[in-house]
Structures are given as C-alpha cells and as structure tokens.
FIMIZA-636172 format. One record per atom (N, C-alpha, C): residue in one letter; x negated, y negated, z negated. Coordinates in steps of 0.02 Angstrom, whole numbers, plus 50000, padded with zeros to 5 digits. Layout:
N
aXYZ
...
//
This chain:
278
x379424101153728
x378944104953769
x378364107253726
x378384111653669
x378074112953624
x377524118553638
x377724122153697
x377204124953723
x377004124653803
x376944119853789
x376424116853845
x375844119953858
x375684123053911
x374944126253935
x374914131453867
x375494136153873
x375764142553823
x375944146553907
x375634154453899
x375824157853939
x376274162453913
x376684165253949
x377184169053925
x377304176153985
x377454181653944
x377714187253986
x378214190153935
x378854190353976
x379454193853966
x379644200954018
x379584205253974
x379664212854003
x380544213854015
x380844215654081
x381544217554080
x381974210254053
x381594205854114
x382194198354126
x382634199554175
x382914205454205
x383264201354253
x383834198454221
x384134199754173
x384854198054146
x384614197854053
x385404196454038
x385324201053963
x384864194753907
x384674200853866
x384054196553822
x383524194253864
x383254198153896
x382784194953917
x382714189653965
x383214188554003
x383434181654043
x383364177053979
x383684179153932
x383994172853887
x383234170753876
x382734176453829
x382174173953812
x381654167953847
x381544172853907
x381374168353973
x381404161953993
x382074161653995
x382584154853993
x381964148653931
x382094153453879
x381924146153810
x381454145253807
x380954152753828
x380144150253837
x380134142353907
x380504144053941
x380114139754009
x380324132953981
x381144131753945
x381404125153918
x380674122353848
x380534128253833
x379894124453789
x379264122453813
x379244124853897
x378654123053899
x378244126153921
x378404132153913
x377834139353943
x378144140754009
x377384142054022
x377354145954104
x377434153554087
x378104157554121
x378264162554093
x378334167354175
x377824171654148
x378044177354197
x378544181454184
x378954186754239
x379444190854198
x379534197754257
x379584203154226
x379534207154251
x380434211654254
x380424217354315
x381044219354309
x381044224554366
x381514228054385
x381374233154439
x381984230654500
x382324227154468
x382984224954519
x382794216854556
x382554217154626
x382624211354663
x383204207854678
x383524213854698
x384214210054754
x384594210854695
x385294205554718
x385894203154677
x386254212954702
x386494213454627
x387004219554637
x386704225454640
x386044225454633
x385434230754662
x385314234054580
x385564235054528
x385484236054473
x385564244454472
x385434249254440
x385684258254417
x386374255654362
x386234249954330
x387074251354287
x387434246554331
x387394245954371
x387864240154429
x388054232554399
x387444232354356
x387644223454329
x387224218854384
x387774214354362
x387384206154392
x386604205754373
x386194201254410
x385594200054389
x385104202654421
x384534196854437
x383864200154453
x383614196054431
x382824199454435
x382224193854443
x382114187854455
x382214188054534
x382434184754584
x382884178654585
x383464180954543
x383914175854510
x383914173454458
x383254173554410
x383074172854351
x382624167754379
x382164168854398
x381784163354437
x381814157054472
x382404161454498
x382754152754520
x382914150154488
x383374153154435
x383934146354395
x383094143054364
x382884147154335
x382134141654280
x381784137854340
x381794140554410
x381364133354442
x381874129854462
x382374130554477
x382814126254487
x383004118554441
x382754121354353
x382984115854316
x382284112854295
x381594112554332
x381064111654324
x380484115254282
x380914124054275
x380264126054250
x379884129554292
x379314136154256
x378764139054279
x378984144054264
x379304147654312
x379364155354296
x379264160954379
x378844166454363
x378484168554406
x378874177054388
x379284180754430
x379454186454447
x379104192354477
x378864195454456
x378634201054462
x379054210154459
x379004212354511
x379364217554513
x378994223554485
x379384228154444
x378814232254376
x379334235954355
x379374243554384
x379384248654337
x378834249654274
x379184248954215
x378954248854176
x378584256854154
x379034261554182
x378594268754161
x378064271954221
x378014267254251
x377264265254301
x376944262654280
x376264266154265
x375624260154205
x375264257554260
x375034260154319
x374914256454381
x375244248954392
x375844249054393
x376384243354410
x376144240054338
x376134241254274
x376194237254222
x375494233154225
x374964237054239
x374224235954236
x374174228754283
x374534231354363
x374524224954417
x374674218354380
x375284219354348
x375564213054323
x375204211554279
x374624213454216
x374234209354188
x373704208654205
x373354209554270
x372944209054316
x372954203554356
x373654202154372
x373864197754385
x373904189154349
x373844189254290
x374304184154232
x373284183354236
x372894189054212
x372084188354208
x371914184854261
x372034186054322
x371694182154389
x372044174154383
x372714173054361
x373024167554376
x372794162054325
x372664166054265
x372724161654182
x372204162154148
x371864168654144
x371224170354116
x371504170054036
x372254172254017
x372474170453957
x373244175253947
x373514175453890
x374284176953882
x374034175153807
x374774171053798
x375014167253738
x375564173053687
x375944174353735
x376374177953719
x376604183553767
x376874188553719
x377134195253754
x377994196753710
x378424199153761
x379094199953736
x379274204753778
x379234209053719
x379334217753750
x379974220553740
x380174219253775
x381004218153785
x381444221553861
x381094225053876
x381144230653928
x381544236353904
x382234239053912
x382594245253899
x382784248353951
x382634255553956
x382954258154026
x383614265553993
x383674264353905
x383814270553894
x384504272753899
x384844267953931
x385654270053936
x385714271953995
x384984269754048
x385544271154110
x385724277754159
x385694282754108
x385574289454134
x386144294154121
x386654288154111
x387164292654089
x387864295154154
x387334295154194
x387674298554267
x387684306154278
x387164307654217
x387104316754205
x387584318354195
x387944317154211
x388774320154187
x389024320554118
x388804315054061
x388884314954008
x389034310453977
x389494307653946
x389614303053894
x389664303053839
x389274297753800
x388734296253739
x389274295853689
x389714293853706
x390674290553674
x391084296353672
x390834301853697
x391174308953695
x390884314253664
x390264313453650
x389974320153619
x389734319653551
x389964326153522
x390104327353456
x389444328453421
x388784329453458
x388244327353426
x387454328553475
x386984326253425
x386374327353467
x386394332153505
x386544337253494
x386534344853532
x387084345853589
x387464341253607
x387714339853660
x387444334453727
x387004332453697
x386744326853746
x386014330753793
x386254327453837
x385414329653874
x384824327353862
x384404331053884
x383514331153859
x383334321053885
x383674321953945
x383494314953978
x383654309553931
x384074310753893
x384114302853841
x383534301553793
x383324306353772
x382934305453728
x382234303553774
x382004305853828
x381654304553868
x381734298353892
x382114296753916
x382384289153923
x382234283153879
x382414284053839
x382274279353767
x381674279253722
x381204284553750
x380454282853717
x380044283753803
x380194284453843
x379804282753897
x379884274653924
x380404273353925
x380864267053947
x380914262153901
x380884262653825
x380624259353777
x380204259753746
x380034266153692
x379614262953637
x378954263653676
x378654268253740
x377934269553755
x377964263053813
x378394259553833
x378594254753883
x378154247953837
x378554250253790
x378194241553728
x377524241753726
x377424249753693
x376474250953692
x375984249753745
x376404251753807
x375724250153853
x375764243453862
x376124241153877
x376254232253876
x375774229153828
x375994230453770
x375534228853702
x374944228753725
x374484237653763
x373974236553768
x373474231953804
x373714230553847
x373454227153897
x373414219453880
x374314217453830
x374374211853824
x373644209053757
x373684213953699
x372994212653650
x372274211053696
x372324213853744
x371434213653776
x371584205853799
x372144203253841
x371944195953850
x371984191953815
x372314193453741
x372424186853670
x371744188353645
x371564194753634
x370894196653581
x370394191153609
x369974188553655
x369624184653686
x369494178553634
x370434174653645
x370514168953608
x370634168953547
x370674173853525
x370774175453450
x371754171953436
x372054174053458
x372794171153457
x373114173253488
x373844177553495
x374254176853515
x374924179553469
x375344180353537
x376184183153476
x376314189053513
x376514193553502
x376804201753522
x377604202153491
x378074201053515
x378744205453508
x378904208153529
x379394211453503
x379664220253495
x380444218353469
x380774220653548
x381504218453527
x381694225253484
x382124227853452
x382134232253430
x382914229953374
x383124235153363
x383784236053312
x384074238453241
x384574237753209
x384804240453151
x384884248153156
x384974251653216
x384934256453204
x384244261353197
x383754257553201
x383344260753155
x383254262853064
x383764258153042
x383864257252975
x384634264152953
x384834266853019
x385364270053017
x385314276453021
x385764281252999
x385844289953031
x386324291753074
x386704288153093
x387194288553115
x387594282453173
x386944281853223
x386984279953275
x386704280653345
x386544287953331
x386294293853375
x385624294853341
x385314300653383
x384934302253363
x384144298953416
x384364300653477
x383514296653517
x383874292153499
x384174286353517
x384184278453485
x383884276553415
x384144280853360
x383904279653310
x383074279353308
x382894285353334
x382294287953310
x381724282053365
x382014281053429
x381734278253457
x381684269753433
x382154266853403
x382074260453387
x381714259953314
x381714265853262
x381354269253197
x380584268853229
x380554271853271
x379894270453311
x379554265453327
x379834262153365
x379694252753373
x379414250953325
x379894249453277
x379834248453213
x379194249953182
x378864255153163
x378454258253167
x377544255553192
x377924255453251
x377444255253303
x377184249253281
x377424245553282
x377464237253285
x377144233453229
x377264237753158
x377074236853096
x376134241153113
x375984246453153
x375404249953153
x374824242053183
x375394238353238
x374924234253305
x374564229253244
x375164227453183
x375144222753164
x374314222153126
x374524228553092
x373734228753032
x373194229653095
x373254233253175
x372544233453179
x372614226953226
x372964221153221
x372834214753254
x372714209253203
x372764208753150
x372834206653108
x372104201053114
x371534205253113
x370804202253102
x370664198853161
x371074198753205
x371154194753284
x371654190153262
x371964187453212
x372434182353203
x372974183253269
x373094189553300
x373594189453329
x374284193553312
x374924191453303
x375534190853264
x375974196953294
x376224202353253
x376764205553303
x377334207553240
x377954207253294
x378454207853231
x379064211853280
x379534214353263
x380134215153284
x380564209153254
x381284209053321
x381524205053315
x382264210953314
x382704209553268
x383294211553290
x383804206853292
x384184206853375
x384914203353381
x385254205453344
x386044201853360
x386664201953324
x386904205653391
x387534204153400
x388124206353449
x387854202553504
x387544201853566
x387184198253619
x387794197053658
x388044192553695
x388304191453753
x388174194253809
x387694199053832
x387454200653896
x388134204953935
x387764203054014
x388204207754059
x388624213054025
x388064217654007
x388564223853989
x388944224553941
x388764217753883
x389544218653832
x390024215453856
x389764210253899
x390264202953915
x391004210153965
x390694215354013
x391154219254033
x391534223353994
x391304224553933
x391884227153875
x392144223553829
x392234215353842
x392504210653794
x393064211653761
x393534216553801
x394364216253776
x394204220053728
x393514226053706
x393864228953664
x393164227953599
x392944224553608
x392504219453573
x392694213653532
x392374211853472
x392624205953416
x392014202853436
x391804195753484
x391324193253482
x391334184553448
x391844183553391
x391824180853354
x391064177853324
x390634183553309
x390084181453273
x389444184853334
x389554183253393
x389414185153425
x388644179153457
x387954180653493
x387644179053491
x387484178953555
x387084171653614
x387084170553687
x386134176053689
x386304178453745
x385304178753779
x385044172253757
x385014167253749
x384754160353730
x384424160353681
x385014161053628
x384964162053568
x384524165553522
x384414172153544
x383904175653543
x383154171753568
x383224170053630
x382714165753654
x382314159953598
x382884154853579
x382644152353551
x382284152453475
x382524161953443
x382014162353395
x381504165653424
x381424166353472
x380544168153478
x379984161453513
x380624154953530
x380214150153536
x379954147353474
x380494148253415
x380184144653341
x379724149653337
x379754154153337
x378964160953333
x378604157853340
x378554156453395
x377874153653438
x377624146953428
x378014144053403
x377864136653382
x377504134753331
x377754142553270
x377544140653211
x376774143053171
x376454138753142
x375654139553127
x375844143453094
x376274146153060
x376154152553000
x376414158653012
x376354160353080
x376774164653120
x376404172953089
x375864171453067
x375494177953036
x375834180352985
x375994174352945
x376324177552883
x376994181952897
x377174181152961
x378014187352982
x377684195453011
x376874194753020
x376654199653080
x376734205153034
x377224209753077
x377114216753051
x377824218253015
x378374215453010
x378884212152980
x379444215753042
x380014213653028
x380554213253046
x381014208953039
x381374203353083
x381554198953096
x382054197853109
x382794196053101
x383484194753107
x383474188653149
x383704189153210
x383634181953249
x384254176953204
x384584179653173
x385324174753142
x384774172453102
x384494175153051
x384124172952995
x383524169453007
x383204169653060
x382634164153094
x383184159153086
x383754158553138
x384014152953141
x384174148353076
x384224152053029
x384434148152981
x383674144752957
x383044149252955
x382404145152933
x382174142852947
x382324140553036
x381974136453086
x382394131353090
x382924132553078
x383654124753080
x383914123053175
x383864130853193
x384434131653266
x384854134853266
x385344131353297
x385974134053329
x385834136053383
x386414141553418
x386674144253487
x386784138753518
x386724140253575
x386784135153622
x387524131553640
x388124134953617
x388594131253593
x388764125653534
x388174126853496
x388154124253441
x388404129653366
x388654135053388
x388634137853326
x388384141953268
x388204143253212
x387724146453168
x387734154453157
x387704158053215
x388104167253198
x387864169053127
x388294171253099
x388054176853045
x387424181253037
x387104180752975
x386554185352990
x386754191252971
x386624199053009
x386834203052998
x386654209452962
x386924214752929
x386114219352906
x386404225952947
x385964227552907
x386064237752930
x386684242252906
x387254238252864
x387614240152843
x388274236452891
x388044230752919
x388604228252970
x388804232353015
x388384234453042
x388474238153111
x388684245253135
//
C-alpha cells in the first residue's frame, strides 16, 4: 500500500488500459478517480464490454477507493467539473494518467482504415478524432491537473502514447498525433520541471484489452501484455523518489518492468519492444 493518501485520476477507465491502470493504482493504495463517457454495460460507440460503473465496482468490491465520474473528454466544461471536483474532495492530485482515446471510433463514416490505400483516402474526421480525442484531450487534463500539484510542489503526469510515433508508416493522424504526445509531453516536462513535478510517456506492448482480445484468432499474443501490467509500471512511477530523472522521457512499460523487478500478473516477463517491432 505504497501510496497511501496518493490521489489518483485515470482519464478513459472504463475498460482497456485504463481499467488496468486504475485497477494497480487502487491495489497500491491510491484513492483513484476515473473518468469515461460509457455508464451502462454494452453502452459503448465501439460496442465493447465495460464501464465506469463496472470499473468501480470490481475496485470497491476488493476493498479499494475508486470514484467514477462520467466525462466527455472533448467537453472542457465536463473535464473542468471533474477537477473541481477531486479540488473540493482532496484539495490535492498526486497523479494524472492521460490515457483517454476516442480516435478509432469513427470508423462508421463508411470507411475502413484496413482498406485504404492512403492518407488521401481517409476522412477529415480521423484526423480530427485523434488530436481532439487525444493529444488536446491529454493537454487540457494536464492543465488543470499542474494547477492542483503546483501548490505542493509534486506530482506525476502520464501520457499513454506509442511506437508509432517513432514510425512513417502507420498512418498518418495516428502517427502525427502520437509524434505529438510525444512532443507535448517532453514541452510539460521542461516547463514543470522547477515545480519538481514529473511527466513522461509511457508506451505499451501488445495490451490484452477488449478490442484486441476480439481479434485474437488473427493475433500472436505470445509476448503479449494484461491492462494490469501496464498499471503496474506507473505504480513503480509513482513510488519512485527519482521519478524526475524519467520526466520528459519516454518509457517502455516491458523495460520499466525489467528496472523495477515486475512481472504481469500471470507471472510473466513480456519482451521489451522498439519501433522497429511493430
């Protein structure tokens, strides 16, 4: 219980990474809020399992502190409530895990991402999608989340984010939008820096979530990595006094695991992966 009287907010828990995250903050200890737009079971735009709602339960169910909040994230009204909220309740945030994506789920425009022969076939809405729904989703979060660490002089900021920023050839808004993160994240770092508060990207491996677990047959998840798992490198994040020295960085959750000394919650060690794996 290493963070004990540690507050926590996870952006886009109902399922996925961010359940997982959620999940390891509350097993360590933190009182974790979590935000999401889906209440009801089945109530999802990509028709996956998962809510809030049901995120909440399982963590009070096994004796933790986890508090659901319903939050369109490209509503700064809705985002503002919820740290308005965490301010009236805590007068504090420990941590922020900006881990909110809305950019796939728009592919009801009559278009598929697996079919078209290039940027210039895709609609305006993806790219809109993936820096409204992510990378400006992280920033306002960020903002709000710096005004309640700056006070105490401390906190942690992540930024889930991917290898295909390191890539050309894994679309073009994805790329540019997770190139962005990236970016972004490295800008929070230098002007948080003199506040001793920490921000880094984290990139997964192959995640277990809903939506790959439904394309398993044609998936190798051999070296494959739980929502947990992920979780539990941003609990060594948070644990660790020298967490400054990563701010501004980019982070391999396989490769935490190996410097923090955790396994997946099966017990096994995934591969760390690069920009050339994928």
């Amino acid at each position: 219980m290493s963070l004990t009287n540690k507050i926590a907010l996870v952006t886009g828990a109902s399922r996925g990474i961010g359940k997982g995250i959620a999940q390891a903050l509350s097993k360590a200890g933190a009182a974790v809020y979590i935000t999401g737009r889906t209440v009801g079971e089945n109530t999802s735009p990509a028709k996956l399992s998962g809510s809030i709602t049901q995120t909440a339960a399982e963590i009070n169910a096994t004796g933790g502190r986890c508090v659901p909040i319903q939050c369109d994230h490209t509503d700064d009204d809705q985002v503002a409530m919820v740290f308005n909220r965490i301010q009236q309740e805590h007068g504090k945030l420990d941590v922020l895990v900006n881990n909110v994506w809305g950019g796939y789920e728009f592919y009801t425009d009559g278009t598929e991402f697996w079919n078209e022969v290039g940027f210039w076939e895709a609609p305006f809405s993806r790219w809109d999608s993936m820096f409204q729904s992510g990378v400006r989703a992280h920033y306002i979060s960020s903002v709000y989340a710096a005004q309640l660490m700056i006070p105490n002089q401390s906190g942690l900021i992540v930024n889930l984010s991917f290898f295909a920023a390191q890539r050309a050839d894994k679309g073009v808004a994805y790329g540019a939008a997770k190139a962005a993160t990236d970016h972004m994240n490295s800008c929070m770092a230098h002007e948080l820096k003199p506040n001793n508060i920490a921000a880094l990207c984290i990139y997964p491996g192959l995640v277990r979530t809903e939506a790959v677990l439904r394309g398993a047959d044609h998936l190798d998840l051999t070296n494959s990595e739980s929502p947990q798992f992920i979780g539990r490198a941003v609990v060594a994040l948070a644990e660790d006094e020298n967490c400054m020295a990563k701010s501004g960085t980019v982070c391999i959750a396989a490769e935490l695991a190996l410097e923090y000394g955790f396994t997946d919650i099966d017990g096994s060690q995934p591969k760390p992966l690069s920009a050339m794996d994928i």
